[in-house]
C-alpha positions, 0 to 999 in steps of 0.5 A: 150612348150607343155601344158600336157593334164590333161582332163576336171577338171570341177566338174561335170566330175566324176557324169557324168562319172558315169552316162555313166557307169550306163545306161551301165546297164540294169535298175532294175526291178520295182516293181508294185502292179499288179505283184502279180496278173498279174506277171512281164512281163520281167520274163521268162515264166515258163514251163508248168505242165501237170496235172495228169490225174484223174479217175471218177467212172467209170473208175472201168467199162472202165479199170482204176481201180486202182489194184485188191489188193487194195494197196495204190499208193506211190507217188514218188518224182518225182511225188511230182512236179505234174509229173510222171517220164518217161513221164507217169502219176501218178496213180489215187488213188480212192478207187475202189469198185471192192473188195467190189462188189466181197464180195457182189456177193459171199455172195449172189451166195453161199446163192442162192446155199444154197437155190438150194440145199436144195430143190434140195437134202437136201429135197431128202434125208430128205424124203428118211431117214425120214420112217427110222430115225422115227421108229429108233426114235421109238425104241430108245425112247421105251428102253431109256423110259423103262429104265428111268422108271425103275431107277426112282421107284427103287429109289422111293422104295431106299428113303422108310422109312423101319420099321418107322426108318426115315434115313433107306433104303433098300441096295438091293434096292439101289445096283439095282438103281446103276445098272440100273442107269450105264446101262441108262448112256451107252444107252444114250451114245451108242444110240446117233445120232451120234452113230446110224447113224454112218459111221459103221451102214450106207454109205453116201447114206443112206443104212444100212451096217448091215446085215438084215435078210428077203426077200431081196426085202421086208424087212421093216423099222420096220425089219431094226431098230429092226435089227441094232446092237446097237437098238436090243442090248439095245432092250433085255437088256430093256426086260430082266430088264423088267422080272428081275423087274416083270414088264408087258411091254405088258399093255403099248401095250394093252394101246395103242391097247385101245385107237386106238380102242376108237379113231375109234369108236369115229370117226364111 
């Protein structure tokens, strides 16, 4: 009869078993105190990042300066991993000095043409205009004075106490210190620079546009300025107040013909 094959029953079959089965498997790693520095040797190698390449100072001088208008680099998310796409390296993000140096050789180039052209052609015209502008001047001052000095006594007679009454003026007196009073206003507005030398009186070169009577190769500064629409104007309107008011506009001439002659005989 035969015997049925039931295997080995021993206690140990099923341990043993298992521990043919288990060292089927590969065994578990083992944790070291030195992995952490060195790492775990079975561990696949890791794949190597190539380093985004940086600018140093002078990369403003050999070509790799970031863009003229200075915008910030926005890093993509492809970048974020240390590596730009496509194969291409992420952008520095130095600030470049280039706007700055730009900024700095402007200010100086337009104040050494300031200074070029002040003695190249503001000095020019400042001595071209001066014999000029200075009798214009002159003549402006005289009849502004004249009427200045006018206005100021006729006020001074307007305030004097009449017949010891204490609040009383003289109403003649006062009407001629309002008239005076408007016509120093206008000469004042009307003989401004602004309005002297005018593009009506005068071109950009400095030549009058008016009409100068006089030899036309001898005409001078003082026939010039007496002859200018606005001066001659306010020139007769000065000398007719002058004459309304009884007043000798010559003893200021006499006066200075004085003093000339006791400055010379000093001199001598």
């Amino acid at each position: 009869m035969l015997r049925e094959d039931k295997g080995d029953m021993s206690p140990t079959t099923a341990f043993r078993s298992l521990s043919v089965r288990a060292s089927a498997s590969p065994p578990p790693p083992l944790n070291n105190a030195l992995d952490d520095i060195f790492g775990d040797p079975a561990a696949p190698a890791p794949v190597p990042i190539v380093p985004a390449t940086t600018s140093s100072q002078l990369d403003d001088i050999f070509g790799c300066s970031p863009p003229r208008d200075g915008a910030p680099h926005t890093v993509a998310r492809g970048e974020e991993d240390g590596a730009a796409p496509h194969g291409r390296t992420a952008p520095s993000r130095d600030v470049s000095d280039i706007p700055r140096l730009r900024s700095v050789h402007v200010t100086a180039g337009y104040r050494e043409g300031l200074a070029e052209s002040k003695a190249g052609y503001v000095q020019h015209g400042f001595d071209e205009g001066f014999p000029l502008g200075a009798v214009l001047g002159v003549k402006v001052g005289w009849v502004l004075g004249v009427l200045e000095g006018v206005a100021v006594a006729l006020r001074a007679a307007a305030l004097r106490r009449v017949g010891g009454d204490a609040g009383g003026v003289d109403g003649a007196t006062v009407g001629a210190f309002d008239g005076v009073r408007k016509q120093l206003v206008e000469a004042r507005e009307e003989l401004d620079v602004v309005s002297l030398f005018g593009q009506e009186y005068f071109d950009g070169e400095g030549i009058w546009r008016y009409h100068v009577e006089g030899k036309e190769d001898e005409v001078t500064f003082e026939e010039v300025a007496a002859q200018h629409p606005l001066v001659s104007k306010w020139l007769v309107a000065a000398e007719a107040l002058a004459g309304k008011e009884r007043i000798d506009l010559g003893i200021l001439d006499r006066r200075a013909r004085e003093d000339s002659d006791d400055e010379e005989t000093t001199v001598g």
